[in-house]
N, C-alpha and C positions, 0 to 999 in steps of 0.2 A: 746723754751727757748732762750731768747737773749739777753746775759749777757757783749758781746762783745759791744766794743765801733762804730761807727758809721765806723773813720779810719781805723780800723781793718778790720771791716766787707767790705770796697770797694777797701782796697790797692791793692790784688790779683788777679783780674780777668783775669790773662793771658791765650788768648784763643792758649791754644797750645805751646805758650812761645815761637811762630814761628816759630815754626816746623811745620804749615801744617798739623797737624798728626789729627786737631779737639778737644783733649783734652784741658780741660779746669783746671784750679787751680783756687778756690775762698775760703775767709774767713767769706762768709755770712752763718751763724748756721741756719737760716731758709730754707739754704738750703739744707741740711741733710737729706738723709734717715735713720731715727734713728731704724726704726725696722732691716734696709739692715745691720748696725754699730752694733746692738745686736745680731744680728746672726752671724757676720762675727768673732768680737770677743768672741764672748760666745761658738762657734763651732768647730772657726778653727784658735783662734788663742792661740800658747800653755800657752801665759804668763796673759790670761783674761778669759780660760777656765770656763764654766759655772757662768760668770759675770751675775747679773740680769741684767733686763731693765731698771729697777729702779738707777741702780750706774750708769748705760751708760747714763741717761737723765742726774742726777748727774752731771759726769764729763763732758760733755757735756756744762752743764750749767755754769762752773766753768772755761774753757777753752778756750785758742783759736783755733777756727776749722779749718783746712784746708780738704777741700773737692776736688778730683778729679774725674770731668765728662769727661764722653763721648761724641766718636760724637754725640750719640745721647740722650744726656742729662743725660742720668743715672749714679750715682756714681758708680766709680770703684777704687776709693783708697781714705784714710783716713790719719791724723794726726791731733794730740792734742800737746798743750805748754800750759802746765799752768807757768804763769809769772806774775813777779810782776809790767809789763815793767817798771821798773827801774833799777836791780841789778841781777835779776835770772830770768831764763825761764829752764823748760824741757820739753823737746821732747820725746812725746809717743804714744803709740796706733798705731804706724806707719802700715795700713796694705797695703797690696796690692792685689786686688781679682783674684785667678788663674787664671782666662782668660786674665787676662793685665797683668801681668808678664812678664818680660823678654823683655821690650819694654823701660825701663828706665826710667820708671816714679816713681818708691822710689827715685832715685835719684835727678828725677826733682821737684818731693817733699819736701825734705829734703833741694834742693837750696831755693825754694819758700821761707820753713821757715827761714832758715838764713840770705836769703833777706829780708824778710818781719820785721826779727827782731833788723836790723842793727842801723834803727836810732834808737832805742832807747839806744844805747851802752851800753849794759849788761856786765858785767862784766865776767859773767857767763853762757851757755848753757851747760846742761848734757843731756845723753841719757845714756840705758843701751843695749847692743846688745848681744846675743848671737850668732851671726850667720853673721852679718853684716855689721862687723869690715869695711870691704874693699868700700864699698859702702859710708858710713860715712864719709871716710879718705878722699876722692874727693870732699868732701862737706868742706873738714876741719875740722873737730874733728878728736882729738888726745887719745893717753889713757889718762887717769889721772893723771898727776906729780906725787903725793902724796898721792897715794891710802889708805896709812896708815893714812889720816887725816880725810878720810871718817868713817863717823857712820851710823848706820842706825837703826831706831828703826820700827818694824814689827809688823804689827798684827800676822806673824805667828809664829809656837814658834816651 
């Protein structure tokens, strides 16, 4: 599924972001392990718990992908921004696979994206974190000013 615009898909290919370290950040959706991205979220992550495959093509198709590989080519961490690139982007699905962990690559993720989505001068980036305030805050998101102007309307009840 490749729903993403052409500039989207070749902006990121920072191999390593020069660190040496081999990992890679790219926004090509074809390059996705989509069954890797169903299990990781549908298993182990608590906020997409038992997602089909089917919503994960979905939003997939709907999104901008960031993909991080390995040295040896295999993904090992994820994020989505569904945006309008004009006024709103958010940031989701952030995961990171426990063997890469703790090596700073949500962080270097989460740059990626706010790099990735600067020229389009958004007015707007949200995220929701339970757990990951601190991580966030070094990238630049802050809490919400005005959390009382937020609404949200749920499928769950």
């Amino acid at each position: 599924m490749t729903t993403t615009r052409g500039e989207d898909r070749n902006r990121d290919k920072s191999k390593g972001s020069g660190r040496g370290d081999g990992y890679a950040i790219d926004t090509d959706p074809g390059r996705l392990d989509v069954g890797l991205l169903h299990h990781w979220l549908s298993t182990d992550a608590f906020w997409a718990l038992g997602r089909s495959r089917a919503t994960v093509e979905r939003s997939i198709g709907g999104s901008l992908n960031f993909g991080v590989y390995g040295p040896d080519g295999g993904q090992v961490a994820y994020a989505r921004v569904v945006t309008d690139r004009a006024t709103f982007a958010w940031l989701c699905d952030v995961y990171v696979a426990p063997a890469h962990r703790g090596r700073g690559l949500g962080a270097r993720l989460a740059t990626a994206v706010r790099d990735h989505l600067a020229p389009y001068e958004l007015k707007r980036t949200m995220l929701a974190t339970v757990d990951a305030h601190e991580l966030y805050a070094k990238v630049g998101f802050v809490p919400v000013p005005d959390p009382e102007l937020l609404m949200i309307l749920s499928s769950e009840r």
